[in-house]
C-alpha positions as CSV (number, residue, x, y, z in Angstrom):
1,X,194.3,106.9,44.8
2,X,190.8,106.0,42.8
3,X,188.4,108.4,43.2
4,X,184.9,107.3,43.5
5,X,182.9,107.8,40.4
6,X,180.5,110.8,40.4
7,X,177.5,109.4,40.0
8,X,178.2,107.4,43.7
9,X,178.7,110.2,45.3
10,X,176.0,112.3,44.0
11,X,173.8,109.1,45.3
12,X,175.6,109.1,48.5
13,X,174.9,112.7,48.8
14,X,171.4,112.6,47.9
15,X,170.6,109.9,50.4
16,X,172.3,111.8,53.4
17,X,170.2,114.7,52.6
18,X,167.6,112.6,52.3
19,X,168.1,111.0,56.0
20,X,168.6,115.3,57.4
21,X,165.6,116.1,55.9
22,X,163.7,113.1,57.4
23,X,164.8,113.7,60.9
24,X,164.1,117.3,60.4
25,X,160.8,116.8,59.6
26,X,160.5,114.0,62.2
27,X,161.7,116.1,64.8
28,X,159.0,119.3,63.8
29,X,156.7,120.0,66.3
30,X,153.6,119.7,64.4
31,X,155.0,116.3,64.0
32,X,156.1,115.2,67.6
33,X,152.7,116.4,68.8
34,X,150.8,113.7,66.0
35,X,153.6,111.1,67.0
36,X,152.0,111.7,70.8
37,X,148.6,111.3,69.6
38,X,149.6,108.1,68.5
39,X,151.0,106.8,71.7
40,X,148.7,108.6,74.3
41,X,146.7,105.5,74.5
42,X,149.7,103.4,75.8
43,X,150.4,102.7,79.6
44,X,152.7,105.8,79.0
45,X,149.8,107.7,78.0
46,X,148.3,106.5,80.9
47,X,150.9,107.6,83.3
48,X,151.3,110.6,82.0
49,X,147.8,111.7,82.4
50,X,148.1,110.9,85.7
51,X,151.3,112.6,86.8
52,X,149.0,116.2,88.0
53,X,146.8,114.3,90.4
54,X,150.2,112.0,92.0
55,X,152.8,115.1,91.9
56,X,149.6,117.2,93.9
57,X,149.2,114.2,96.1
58,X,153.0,114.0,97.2
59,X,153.3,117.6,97.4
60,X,150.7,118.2,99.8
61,X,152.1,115.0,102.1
62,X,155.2,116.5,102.1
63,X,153.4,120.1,103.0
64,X,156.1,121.4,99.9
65,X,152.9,123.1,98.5
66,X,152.1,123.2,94.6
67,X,152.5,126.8,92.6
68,X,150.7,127.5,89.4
69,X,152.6,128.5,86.1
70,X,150.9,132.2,86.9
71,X,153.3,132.9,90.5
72,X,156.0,131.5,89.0
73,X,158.8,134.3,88.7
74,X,159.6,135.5,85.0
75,X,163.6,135.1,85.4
76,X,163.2,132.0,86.7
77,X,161.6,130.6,84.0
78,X,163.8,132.6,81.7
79,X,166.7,131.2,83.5
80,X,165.8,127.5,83.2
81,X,165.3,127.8,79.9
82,X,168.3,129.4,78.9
83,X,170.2,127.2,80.6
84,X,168.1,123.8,80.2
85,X,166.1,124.3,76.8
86,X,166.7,127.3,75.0
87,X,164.7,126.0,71.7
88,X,161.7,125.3,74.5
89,X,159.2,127.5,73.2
90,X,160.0,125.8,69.4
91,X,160.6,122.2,69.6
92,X,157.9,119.3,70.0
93,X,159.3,118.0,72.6
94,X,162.8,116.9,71.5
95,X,165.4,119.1,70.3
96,X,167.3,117.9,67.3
97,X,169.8,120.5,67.5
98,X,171.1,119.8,70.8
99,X,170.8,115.9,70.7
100,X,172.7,115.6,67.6
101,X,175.4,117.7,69.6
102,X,175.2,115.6,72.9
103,X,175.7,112.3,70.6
104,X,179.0,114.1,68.8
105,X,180.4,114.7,72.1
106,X,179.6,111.9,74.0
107,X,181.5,110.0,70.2
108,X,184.3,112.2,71.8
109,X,184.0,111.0,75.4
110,X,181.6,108.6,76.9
111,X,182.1,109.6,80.3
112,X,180.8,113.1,80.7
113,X,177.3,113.8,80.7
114,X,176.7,116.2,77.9
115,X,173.0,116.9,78.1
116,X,170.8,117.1,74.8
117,X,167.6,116.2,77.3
118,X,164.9,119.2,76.6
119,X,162.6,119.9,79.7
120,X,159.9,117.7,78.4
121,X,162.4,114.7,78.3
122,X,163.1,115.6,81.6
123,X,159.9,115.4,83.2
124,X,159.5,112.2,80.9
125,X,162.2,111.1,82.7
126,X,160.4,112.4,86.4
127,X,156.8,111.0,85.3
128,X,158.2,107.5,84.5
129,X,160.7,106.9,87.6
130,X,162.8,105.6,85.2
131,X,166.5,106.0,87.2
132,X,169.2,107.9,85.3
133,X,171.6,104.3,85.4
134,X,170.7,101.7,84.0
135,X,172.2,98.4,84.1
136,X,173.4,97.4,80.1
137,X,174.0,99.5,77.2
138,X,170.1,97.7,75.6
139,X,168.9,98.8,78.9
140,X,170.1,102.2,78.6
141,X,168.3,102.3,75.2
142,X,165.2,101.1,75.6
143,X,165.0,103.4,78.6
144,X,165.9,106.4,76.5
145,X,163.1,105.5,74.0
146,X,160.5,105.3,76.5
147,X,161.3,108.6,77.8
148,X,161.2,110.3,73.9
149,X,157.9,108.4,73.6
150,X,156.4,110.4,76.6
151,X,157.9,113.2,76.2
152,X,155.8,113.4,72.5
153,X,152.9,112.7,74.9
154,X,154.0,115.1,77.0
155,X,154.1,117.7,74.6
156,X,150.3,116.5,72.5
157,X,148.3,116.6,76.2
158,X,150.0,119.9,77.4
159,X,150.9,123.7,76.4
160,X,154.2,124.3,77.2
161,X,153.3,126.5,80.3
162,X,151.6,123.9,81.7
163,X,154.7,121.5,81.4
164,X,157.2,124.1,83.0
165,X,154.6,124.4,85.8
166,X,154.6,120.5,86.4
167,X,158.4,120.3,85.7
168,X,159.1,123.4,88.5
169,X,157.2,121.9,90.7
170,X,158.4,118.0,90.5
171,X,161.5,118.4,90.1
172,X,164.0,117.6,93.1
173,X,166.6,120.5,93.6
174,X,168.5,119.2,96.4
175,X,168.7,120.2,101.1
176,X,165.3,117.8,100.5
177,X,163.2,119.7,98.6
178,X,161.0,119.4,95.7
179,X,159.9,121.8,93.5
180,X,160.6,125.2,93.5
181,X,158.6,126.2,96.3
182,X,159.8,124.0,98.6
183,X,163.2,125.2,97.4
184,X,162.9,128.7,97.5
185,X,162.2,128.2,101.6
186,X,165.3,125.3,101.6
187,X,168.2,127.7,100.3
188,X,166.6,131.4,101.0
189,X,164.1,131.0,103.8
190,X,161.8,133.0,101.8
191,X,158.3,132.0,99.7
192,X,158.9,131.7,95.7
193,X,157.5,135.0,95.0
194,X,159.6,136.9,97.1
195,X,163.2,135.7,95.2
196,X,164.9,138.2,93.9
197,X,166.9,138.1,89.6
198,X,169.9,136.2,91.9
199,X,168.1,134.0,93.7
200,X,166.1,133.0,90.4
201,X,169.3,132.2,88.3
202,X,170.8,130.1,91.4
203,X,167.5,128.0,91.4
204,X,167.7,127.2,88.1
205,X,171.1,126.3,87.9
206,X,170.0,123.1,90.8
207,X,168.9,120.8,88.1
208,X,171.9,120.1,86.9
209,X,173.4,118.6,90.2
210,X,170.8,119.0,92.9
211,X,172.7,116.4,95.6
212,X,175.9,118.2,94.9
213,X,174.9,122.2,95.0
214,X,172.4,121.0,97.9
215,X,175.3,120.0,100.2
216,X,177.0,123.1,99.8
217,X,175.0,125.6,98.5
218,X,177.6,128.5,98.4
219,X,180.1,126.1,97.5
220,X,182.6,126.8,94.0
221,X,180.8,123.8,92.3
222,X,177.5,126.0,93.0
223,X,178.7,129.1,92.5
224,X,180.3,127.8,88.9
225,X,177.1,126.8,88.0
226,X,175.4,130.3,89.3
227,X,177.7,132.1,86.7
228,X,177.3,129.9,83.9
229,X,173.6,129.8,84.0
230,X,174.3,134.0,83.9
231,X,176.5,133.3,80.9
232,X,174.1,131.2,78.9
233,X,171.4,134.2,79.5
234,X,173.9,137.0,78.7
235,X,174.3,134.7,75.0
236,X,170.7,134.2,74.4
237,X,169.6,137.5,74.9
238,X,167.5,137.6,78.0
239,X,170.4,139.3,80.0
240,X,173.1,142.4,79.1
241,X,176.7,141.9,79.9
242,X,176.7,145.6,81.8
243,X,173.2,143.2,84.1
244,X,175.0,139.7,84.3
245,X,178.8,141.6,85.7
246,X,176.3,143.1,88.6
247,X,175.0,139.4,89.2
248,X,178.2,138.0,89.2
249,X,179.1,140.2,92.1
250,X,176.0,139.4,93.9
251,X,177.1,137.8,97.2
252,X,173.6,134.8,97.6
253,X,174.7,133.6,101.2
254,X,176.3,136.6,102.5
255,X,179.8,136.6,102.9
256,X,182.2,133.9,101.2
């Protein structure tokens, strides 16, 4: 077998760590927020800005009501994030960490959803309408690229409190309601404030599947997903295994 000559591989070598380093620095914060600078004066931009004033106006038609980053629980948020975004409070706005790892699964097998979307790309995804199917594989992409573009806008127009308050509130979590408020009354009969560390981690675990947990809320396929948004806080750090075995026990909808 011929081995390559050195000096091709040493080019090939520097030009991959050429290509990380790029993405790196294309994917820095400081850096995602000037990228959605640029585009803030798009129709994106546009729609974007507008998202408070439409999300308030469906809210209040829907009487679901509209909570402020300030009453919303700490372990919720801890919980979303955990299980959702746990580089939330570092990245601009898209994570290359965990996209890089969705795209070496999905290589492995196309037909599991494997995540990689951070919680701004998320609410891209809410602001924009766009649906989660799309008809062609160019559709799919150009889809995908619209939702990075806003979710750099997303991420230049608003601290990141702000865009877990609009994402908890617009985000539908199945039984027909949206946001968190309107959920908290849906599955517990009881205002957002009043959940307790349980009924936090269940909440944010509804993202994922909201149709599917909705329909049977103390269902295994809920439950699962109960336990492994506990799991994902027990490994980055915001629970302790002796807290998350007492959690597990905890029965949500009385007896199972």
């Amino acid at each position: 077998m011929v081995k390559p000559p050195r000096s091709y591989v040493r080019t090939v070598a520097i030009v991959a760590g050429a290509a990380v380093a790029f993405a790196a620095l294309l994917f820095l914060p400081p850096v995602d927020r000037a990228l959605g600078g640029l585009f803030v004066r798009s129709a994106d931009g546009a729609t974007v800005a507008d998202y408070p004033e439409r999300l308030d106006a469906q809210l209040t038609r829907h009487e679901w009501g509209y909570v402020d980053y300030s009453h919303i629980p700490a372990c919720l948020e801890q919980a979303l994030i955990s299980v959702e975004d746990k580089r939330f409070l570092l990245h601009g706005g898209i994570d290359p960490i965990a996209l890089v790892r969705a795209l070496a699964q999905d290589a492995q097998n196309d037909h599991a959803d494997h995540g990689g979307a951070t919680i701004p790309l998320q609410l891209a995804r809410m602001i924009l309408e766009i649906p989660r199917r799309q008809p062609s594989a160019l559709a799919e992409l150009a889809s995908q690229l619209r939702i990075m573009r806003a979710s750099l806008i997303v991420e230049h127009d608003d601290p990141k409190q702000k865009i877990l308050e609009l994402y908890l509130n617009g985000v539908y979590l199945g039984r027909g309601a949206t946001g968190v408020a309107a959920a908290a009354e849906a599955y517990f009969h009881v205002p957002l404030q009043r959940l307790d560390e349980a009924q936090c981690i269940y909440m944010a675990g509804l993202p994922n599947n909201p149709g599917r947990f909705g329909a049977d809320p103390a269902g295994d396929a809920a439950m699962a997903r109960y336990r492994h948004v506990i799991a994902t806080m027990v490994r980055n750090g915001y629970l302790t295994a002796r807290r998350a075995a007492a959690l597990d026990g905890v029965q949500l909808f009385g007896a199972q």
